[in-house]
Structures are given as C-alpha cells and as structure tokens.
VOFI-210501 format. One line per field, with one value per residue: residue number from 1; residue in three letters; x, y, z of N, C-alpha, C in turn. Coordinates in Angstrom, 1 decimal. Example, Ala and Ser with C-alpha at 12.3 -4.5 7.8 and 13.67 -1.06 7.14 Angstrom:
i = [1/2]
aa = [Ala/Ser]
n.c1 = [13.2/12.8]
n.c2 = [-5.7/-2.2]
n.c3 = [7.8/7.1]
ca.c1 = [12.3/13.7]
ca.c2 = [-4.5/-1.1]
ca.c3 = [7.8/7.1]
c.c1 = [13.2/12.9]
c.c2 = [-3.3/0.0]
c.c3 = [7.8/7.9]
//
This chain:
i = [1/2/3/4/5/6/7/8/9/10/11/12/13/14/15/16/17/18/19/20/21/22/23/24/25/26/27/28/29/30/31/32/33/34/35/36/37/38/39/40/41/42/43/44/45/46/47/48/49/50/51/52/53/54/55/56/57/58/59/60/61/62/63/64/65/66/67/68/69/70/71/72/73/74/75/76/77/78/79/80/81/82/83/84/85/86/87/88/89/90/91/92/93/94/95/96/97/98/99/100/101/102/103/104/105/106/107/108/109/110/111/112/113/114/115/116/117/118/119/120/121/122/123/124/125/126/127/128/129/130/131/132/133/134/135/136/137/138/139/140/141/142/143/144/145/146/147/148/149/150/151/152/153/154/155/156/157/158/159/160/161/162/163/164/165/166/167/168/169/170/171/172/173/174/175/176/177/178/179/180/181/182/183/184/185/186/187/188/189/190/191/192/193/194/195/196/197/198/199/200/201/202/203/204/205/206/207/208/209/210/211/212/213/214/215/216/217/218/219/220/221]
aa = [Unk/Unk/Unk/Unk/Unk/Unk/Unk/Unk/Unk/Unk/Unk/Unk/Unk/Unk/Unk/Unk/Unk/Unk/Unk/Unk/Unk/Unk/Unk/Unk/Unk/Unk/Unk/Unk/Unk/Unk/Unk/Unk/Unk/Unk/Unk/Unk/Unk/Unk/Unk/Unk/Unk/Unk/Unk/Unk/Unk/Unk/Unk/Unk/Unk/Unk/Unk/Unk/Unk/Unk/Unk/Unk/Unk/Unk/Unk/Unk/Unk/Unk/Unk/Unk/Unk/Unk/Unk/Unk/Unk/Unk/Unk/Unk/Unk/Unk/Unk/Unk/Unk/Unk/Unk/Unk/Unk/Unk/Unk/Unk/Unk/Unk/Unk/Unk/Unk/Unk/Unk/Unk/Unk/Unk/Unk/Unk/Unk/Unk/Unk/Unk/Unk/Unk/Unk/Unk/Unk/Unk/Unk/Unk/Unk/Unk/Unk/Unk/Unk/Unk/Unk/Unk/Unk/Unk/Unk/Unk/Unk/Unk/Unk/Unk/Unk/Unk/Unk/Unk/Unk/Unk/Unk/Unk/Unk/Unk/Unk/Unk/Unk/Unk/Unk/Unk/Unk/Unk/Unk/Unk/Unk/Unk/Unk/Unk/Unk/Unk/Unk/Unk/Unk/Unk/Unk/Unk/Unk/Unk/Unk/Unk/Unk/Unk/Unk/Unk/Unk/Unk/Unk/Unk/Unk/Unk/Unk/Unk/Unk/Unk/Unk/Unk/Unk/Unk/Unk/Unk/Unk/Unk/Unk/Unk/Unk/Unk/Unk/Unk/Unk/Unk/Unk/Unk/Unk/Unk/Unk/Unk/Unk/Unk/Unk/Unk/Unk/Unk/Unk/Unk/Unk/Unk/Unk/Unk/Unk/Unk/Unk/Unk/Unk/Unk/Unk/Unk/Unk/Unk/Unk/Unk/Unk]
n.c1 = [139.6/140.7/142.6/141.6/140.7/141.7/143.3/141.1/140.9/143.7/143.1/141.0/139.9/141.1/138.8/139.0/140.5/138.9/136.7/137.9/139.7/142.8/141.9/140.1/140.3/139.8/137.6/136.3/137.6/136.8/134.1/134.9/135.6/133.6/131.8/132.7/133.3/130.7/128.8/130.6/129.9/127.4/126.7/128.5/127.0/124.0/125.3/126.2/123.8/122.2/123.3/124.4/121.4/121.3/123.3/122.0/119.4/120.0/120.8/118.8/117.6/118.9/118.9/117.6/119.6/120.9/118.9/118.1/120.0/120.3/119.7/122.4/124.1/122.4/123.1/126.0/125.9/125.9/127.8/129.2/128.0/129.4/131.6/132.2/131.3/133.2/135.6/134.8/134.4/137.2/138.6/137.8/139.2/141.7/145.0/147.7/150.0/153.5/152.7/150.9/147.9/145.2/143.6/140.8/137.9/135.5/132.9/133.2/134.0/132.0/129.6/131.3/131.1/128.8/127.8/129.4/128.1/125.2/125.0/126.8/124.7/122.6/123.9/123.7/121.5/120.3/121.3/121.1/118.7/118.1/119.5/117.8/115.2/116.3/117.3/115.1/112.8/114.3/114.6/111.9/111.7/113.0/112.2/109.0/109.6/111.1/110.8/109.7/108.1/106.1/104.4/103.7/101.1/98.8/97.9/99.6/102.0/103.7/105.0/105.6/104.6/102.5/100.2/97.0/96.5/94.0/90.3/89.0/90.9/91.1/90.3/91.5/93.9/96.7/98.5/100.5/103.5/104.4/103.3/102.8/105.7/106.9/104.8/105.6/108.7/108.8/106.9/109.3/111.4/110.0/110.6/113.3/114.0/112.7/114.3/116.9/116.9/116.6/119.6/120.0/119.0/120.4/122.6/122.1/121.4/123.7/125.9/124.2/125.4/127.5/128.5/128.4/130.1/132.4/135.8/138.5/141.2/139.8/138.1/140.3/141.1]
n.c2 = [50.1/52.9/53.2/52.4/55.4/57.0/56.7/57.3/60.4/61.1/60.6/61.1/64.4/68.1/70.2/73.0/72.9/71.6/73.7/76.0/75.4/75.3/75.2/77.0/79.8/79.9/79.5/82.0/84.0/82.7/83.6/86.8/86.7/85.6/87.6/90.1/88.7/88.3/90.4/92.1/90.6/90.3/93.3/94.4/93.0/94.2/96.7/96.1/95.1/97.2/99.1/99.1/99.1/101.4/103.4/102.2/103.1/106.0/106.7/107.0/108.8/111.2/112.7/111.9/110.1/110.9/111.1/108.5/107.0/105.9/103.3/102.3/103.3/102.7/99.8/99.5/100.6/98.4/96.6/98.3/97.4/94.9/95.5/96.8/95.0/92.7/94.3/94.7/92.1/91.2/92.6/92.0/89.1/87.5/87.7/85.1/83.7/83.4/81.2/79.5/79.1/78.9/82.0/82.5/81.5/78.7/78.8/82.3/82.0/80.7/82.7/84.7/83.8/83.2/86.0/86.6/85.4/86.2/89.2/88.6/86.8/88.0/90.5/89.4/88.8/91.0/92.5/91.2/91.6/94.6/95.0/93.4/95.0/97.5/97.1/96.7/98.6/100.9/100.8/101.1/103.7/105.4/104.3/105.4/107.8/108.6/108.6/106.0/103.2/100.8/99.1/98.3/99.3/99.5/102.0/104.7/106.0/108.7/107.7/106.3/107.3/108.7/107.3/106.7/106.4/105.7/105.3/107.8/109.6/109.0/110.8/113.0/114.8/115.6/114.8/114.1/112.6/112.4/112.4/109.4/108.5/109.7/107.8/105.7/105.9/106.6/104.0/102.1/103.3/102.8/100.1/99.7/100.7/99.1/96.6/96.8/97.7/94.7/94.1/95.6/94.6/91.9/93.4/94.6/92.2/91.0/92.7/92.7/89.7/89.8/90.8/88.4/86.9/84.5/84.1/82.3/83.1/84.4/82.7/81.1/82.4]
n.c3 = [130.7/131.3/129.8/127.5/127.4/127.5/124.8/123.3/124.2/123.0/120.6/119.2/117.9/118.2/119.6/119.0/116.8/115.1/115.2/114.0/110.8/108.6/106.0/106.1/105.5/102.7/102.4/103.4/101.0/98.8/99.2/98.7/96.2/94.8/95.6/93.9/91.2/90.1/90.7/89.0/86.3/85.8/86.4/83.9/81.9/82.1/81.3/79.0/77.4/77.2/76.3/73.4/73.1/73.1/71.4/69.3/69.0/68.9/66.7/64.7/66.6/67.7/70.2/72.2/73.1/75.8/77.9/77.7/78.9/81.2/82.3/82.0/83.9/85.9/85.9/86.0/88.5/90.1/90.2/92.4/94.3/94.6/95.2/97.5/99.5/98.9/100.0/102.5/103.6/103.0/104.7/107.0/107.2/108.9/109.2/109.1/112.0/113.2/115.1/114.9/114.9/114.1/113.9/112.3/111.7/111.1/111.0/110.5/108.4/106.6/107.3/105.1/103.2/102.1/102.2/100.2/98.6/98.2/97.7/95.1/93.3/94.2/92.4/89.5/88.7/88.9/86.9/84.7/84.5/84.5/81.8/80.0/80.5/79.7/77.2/75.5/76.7/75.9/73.2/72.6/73.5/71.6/69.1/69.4/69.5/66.9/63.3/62.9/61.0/62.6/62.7/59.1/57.0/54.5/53.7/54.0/56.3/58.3/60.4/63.5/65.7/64.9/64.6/66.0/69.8/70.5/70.0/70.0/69.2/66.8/64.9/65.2/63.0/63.8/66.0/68.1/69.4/71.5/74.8/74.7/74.5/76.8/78.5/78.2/79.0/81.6/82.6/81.8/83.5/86.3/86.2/85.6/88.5/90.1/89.5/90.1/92.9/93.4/93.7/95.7/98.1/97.7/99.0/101.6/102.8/102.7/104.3/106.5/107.4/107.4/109.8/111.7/113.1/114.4/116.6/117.2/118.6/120.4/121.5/122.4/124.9]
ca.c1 = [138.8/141.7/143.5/140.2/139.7/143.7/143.5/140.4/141.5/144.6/142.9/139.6/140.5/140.5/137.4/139.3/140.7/137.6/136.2/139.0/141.0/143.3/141.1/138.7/140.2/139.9/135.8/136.7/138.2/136.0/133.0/135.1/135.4/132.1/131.2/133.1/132.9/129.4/128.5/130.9/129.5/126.2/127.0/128.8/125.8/123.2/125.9/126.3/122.8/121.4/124.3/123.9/120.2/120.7/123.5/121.2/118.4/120.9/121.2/117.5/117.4/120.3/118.5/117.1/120.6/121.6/117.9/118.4/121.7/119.8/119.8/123.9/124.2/121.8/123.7/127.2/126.2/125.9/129.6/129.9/127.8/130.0/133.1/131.7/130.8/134.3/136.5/134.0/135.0/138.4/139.6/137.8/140.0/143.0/146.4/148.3/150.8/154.2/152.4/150.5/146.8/144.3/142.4/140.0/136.7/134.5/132.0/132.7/133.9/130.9/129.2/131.7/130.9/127.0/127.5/129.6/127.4/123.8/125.4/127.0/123.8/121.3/123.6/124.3/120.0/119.6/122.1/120.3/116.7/118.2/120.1/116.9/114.5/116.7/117.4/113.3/112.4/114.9/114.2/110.5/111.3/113.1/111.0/108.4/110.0/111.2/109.5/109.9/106.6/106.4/103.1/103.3/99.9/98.7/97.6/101.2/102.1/104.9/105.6/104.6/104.3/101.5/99.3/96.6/96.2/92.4/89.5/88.4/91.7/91.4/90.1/92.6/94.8/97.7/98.5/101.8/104.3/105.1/103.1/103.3/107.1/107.1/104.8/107.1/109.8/108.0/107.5/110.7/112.1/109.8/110.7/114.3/114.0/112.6/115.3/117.7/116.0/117.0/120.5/120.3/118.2/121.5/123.5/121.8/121.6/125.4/126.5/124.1/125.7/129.3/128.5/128.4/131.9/133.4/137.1/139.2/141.6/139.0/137.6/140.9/141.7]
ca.c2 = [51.4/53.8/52.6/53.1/56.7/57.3/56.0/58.1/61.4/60.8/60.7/62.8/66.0/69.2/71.0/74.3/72.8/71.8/74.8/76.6/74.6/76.2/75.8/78.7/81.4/79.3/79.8/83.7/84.5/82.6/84.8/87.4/86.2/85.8/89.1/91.0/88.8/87.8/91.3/92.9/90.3/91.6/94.5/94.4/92.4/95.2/98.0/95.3/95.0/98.6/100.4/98.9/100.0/103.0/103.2/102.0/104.4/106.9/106.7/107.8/110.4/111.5/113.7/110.7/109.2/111.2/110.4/106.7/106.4/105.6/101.7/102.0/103.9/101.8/98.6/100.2/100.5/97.1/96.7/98.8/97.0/93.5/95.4/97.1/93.3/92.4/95.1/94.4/90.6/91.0/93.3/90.7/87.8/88.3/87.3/83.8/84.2/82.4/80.8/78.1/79.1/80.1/82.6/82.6/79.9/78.1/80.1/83.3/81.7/80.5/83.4/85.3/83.4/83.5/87.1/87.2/85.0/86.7/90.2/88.9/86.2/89.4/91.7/88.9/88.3/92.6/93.1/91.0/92.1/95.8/95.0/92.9/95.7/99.0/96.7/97.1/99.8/102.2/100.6/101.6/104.8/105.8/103.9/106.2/109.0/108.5/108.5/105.2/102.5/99.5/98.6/99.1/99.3/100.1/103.3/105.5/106.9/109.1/108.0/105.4/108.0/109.3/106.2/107.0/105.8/105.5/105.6/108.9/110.5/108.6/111.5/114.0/115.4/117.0/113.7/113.5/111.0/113.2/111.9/108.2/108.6/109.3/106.9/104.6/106.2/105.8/102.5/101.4/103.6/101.8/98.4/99.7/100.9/97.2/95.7/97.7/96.9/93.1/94.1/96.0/93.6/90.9/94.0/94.7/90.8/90.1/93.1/91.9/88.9/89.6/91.1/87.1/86.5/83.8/84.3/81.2/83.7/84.6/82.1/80.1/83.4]
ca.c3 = [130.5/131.4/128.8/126.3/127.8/126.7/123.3/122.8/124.2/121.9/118.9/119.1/117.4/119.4/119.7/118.5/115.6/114.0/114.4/113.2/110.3/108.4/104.8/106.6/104.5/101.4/101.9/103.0/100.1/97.7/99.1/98.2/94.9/94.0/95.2/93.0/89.9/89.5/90.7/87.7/85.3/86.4/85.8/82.4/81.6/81.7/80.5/77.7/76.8/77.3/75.4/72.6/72.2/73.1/70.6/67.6/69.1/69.2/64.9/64.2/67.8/69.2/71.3/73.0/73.7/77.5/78.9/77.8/79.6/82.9/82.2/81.9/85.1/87.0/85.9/86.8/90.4/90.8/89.9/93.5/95.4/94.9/95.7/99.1/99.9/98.6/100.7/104.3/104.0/103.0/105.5/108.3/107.6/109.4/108.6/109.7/112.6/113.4/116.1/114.2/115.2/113.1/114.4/111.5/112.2/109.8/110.8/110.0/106.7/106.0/106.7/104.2/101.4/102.6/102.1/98.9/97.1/98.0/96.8/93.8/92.6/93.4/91.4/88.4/88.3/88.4/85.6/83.3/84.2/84.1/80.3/78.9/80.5/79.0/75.9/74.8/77.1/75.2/71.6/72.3/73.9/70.5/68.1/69.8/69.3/65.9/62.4/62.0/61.3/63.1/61.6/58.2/56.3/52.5/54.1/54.1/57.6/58.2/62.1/64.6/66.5/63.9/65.0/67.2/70.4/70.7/68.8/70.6/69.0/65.4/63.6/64.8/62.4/64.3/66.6/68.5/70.6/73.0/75.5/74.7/74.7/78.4/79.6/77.7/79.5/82.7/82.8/81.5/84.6/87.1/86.0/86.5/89.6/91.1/89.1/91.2/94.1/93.7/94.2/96.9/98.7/98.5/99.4/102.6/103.4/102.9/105.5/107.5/107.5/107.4/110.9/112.5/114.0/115.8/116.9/117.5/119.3/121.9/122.1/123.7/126.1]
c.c1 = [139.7/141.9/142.7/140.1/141.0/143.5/142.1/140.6/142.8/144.2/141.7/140.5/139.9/139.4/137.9/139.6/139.6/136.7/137.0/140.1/141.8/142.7/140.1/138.9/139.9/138.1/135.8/136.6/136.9/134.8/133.3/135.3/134.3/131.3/131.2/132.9/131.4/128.7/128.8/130.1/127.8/125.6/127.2/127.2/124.7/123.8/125.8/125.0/121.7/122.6/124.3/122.8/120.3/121.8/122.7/120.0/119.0/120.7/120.3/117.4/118.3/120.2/117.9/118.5/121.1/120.3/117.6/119.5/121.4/119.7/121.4/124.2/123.6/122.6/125.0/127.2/126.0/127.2/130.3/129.5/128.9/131.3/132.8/132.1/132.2/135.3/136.0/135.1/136.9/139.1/139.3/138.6/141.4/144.0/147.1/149.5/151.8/153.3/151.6/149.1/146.5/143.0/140.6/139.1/136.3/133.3/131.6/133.2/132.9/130.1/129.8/131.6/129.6/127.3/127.9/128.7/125.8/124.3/126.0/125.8/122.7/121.7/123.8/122.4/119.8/120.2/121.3/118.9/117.2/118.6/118.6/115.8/115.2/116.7/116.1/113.2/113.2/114.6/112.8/110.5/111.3/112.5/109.8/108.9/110.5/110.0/109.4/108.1/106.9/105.2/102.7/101.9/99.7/98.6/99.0/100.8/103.5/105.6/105.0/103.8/103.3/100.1/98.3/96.0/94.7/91.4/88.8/89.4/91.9/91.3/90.6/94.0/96.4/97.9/100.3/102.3/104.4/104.6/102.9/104.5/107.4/106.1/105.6/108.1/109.5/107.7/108.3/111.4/111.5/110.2/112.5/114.7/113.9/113.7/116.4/117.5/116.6/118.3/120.9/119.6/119.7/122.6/123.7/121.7/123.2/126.1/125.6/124.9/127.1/129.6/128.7/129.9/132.1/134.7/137.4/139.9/140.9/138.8/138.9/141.6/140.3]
c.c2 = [52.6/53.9/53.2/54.7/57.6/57.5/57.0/59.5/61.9/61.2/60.9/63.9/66.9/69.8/72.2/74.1/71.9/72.7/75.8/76.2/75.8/76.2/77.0/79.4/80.4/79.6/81.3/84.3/84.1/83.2/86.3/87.5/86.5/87.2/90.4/90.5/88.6/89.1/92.4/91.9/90.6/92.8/94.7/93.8/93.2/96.4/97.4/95.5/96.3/99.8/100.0/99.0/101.2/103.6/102.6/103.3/105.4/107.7/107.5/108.7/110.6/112.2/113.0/110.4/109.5/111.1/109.0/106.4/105.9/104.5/101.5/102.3/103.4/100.9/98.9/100.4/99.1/96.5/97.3/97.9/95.5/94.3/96.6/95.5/93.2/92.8/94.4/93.2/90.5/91.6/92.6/89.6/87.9/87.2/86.5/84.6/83.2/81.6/79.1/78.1/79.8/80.5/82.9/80.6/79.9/78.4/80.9/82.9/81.5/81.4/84.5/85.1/82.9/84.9/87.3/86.7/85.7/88.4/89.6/88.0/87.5/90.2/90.8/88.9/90.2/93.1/92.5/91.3/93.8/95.6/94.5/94.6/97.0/98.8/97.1/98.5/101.0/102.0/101.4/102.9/105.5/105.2/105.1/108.0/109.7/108.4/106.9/104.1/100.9/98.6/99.0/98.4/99.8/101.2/103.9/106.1/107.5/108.8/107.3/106.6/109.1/108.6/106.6/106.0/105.1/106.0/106.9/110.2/110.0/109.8/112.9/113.5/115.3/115.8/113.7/112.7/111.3/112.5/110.4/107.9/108.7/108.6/105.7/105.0/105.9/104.9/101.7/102.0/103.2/100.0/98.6/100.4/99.5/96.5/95.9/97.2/95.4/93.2/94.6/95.6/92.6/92.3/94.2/93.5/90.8/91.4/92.6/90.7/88.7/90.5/89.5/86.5/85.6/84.3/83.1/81.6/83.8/83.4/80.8/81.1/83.0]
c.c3 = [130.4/130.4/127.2/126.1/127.2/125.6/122.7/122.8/123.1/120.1/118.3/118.9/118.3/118.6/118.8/116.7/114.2/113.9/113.4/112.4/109.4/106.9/104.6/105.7/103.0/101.1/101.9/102.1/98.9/97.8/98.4/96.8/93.9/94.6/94.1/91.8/89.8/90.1/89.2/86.4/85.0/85.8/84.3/81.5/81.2/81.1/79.3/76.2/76.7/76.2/74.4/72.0/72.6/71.6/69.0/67.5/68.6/67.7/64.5/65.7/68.5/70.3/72.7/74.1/75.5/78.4/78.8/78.7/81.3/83.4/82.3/83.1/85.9/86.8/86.1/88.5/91.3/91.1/92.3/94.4/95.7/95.6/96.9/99.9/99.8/100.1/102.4/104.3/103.8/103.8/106.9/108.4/107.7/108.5/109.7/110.7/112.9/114.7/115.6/114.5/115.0/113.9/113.5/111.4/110.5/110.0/110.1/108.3/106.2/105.9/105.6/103.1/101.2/101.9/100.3/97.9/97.3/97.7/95.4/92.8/92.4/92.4/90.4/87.7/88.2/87.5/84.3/83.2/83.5/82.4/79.8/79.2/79.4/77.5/75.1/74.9/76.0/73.8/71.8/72.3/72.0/69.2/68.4/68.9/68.0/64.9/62.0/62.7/61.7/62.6/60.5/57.6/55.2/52.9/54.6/55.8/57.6/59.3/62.4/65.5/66.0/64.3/66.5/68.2/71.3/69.8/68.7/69.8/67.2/64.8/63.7/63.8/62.5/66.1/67.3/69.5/71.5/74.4/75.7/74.7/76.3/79.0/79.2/79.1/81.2/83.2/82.5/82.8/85.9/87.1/86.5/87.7/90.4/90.4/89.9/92.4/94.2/94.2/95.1/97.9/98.8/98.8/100.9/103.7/103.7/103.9/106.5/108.1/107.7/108.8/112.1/112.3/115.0/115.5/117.5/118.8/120.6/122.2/123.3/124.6/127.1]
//
C-alpha cells in the first residue's frame, strides 16, 4: 500500500499545474484576437454597407449626404469597443519569468476569451444590422427626398415624394416629402440606435467578465 501511495503521489500531476499550464496565454491572447478582429470586421462591415448608399444617395441629394453619415459613425464605434476589450485583457496577462511558473491560470484565460468573444460576436452581429439597416434606411431617406418615382404609373408624376400619403390628402395640389423624409429618418435612426445597443450589451458583459481573476502566484504564497 505504501508502495501504491508512492507510485501515486509520483505521478498525479500537481494541483497548481493544472490549473495553471503554460497554453493559458494561448486562450488569453486568442480572446484578444477575437475582440479586435471580429469587432473591426463588424465594423467595416456596416461602414461598408452604409457608405455606399449614402454615396449613390449622395448623386441625386447631396444635401442629404452629412445627415446620412450617422449609420458610418455608429458602425465605427464598434471598431472601439473590440479594442477597449482588446487593451483590458492584454495588459492582464502578465509576462513569463525565469523562474518557470506561470502565474497566469486557466481561469482567467478562459474568462479572457469569454470576454473577447461576447464583445467581438455582439459587435460583428451590430455591424451588419447597422450596414443592412443604413443600407435601405438611407436609400429611402433619399429616394424620399428626391424626384425620383418608385411607382411608375401611366399617370406622369414628377416625385415620389409627389405621392400622397392618404386619401384625406389625395386631392391636394401642393403636396410635399418633407415630412415623410423625417419619419423615414426617424425610424431608420431608432432601429440604429438598438442596433448599437447590441454591441454595447457584449461590451459591458466582457469587462464584466475580464474582472474574474485567479492568480497562480497567490495562490502558492
């Protein structure tokens, strides 16, 4: 039994070094990873898909083009939020020492790449709602706002925005967009607001989360 209790002690791994091996930073890091890219592609993603309509809007209203720009600028701040996330985690995992013990667990690794990935999947899912939402939303604003007909009919019109909106207003004359251009605009800028919202929902999770620390270190003092 001695003999058993030997041979076991021997060759059971220490307690420390399976919480703390030395692949830890390899999850670290790859949280860090995916914070920043799949936050920037995210990102690019909705700059991608919203500057471009605003660009074609742009052709028939150029006067349009600097109050559309609010779909580019919302999908650009998502870009920040992965590299907040990024910087937190990377300035937590310390640095290897001649000594041969890693102070860095499989813990807080895991929660570092817990955090980079619910900041960079919220901002890669709010870059493309933001790009598909600004993508429409802004064609309509400037369709709207323009002369151009989206319903053509034998009956000539000079403007969608000629078309009236109820039957209470058919038999005016003297008809303008103005006010269907901003609730266009209005609800294209609630829809990206909650789009927004998604990403700062995993932004607020992953510091939470990159708050949960073990120490190897301490833990053998």
């Amino acid at each position: 039994m001695e003999a058993m209790d030997t041979y076991r002690l021997l060759t059971e791994p220490d307690a420390k070094a399976i919480q703390c091996p030395s692949y830890a930073v390899i999850l670290g890091y790859g949280g860090v990873t995916a914070a920043v890219c799949l936050s920037n592609f995210g990102s690019a993603w909705g700059t991608w898909k919203s500057g471009v309509s605003v660009i074609h809007t742009g052709i028939r209203h150029p006067s349009s083009v600097m109050k559309n720009v609010i779909p580019i600028v919302m999908a650009g701040v998502i870009g920040i939020y992965g590299l907040i996330t990024a910087v937190i985690i990377a300035e937590s995992i310390p640095r290897p020492d001649n000594t041969r013990h890693n102070a860095y667990s499989v813990y807080t690794a895991m929660a570092h790449l817990c955090a980079g990935l619910c900041v960079g999947c919220s901002g890669l899912a709010a870059g493309g709602c933001i790009g598909i939402v600004g993508d429409y939303g802004v064609r309509a604003v400037g369709y709207r706002a323009s002369q151009i007909s989206l319903f053509p009919s034998s009956i000539e019109k000079q403007g969608y925005s000629q078309i009236p909106d109820g039957e209470e207003d058919a038999g005016d004359d003297d008809i303008s967009g103005a006010n269907d251009q901003s609730k266009l605009f209005v609800g294209m800028l609630i829809m990206l607001i909650f789009s927004e919202a998604l990403a700062l929902y995993g932004l607020i999770v992953a510091l939470i989360v990159t708050q949960h620390i073990y120490s190897c270190v301490e833990d053998s003092l």
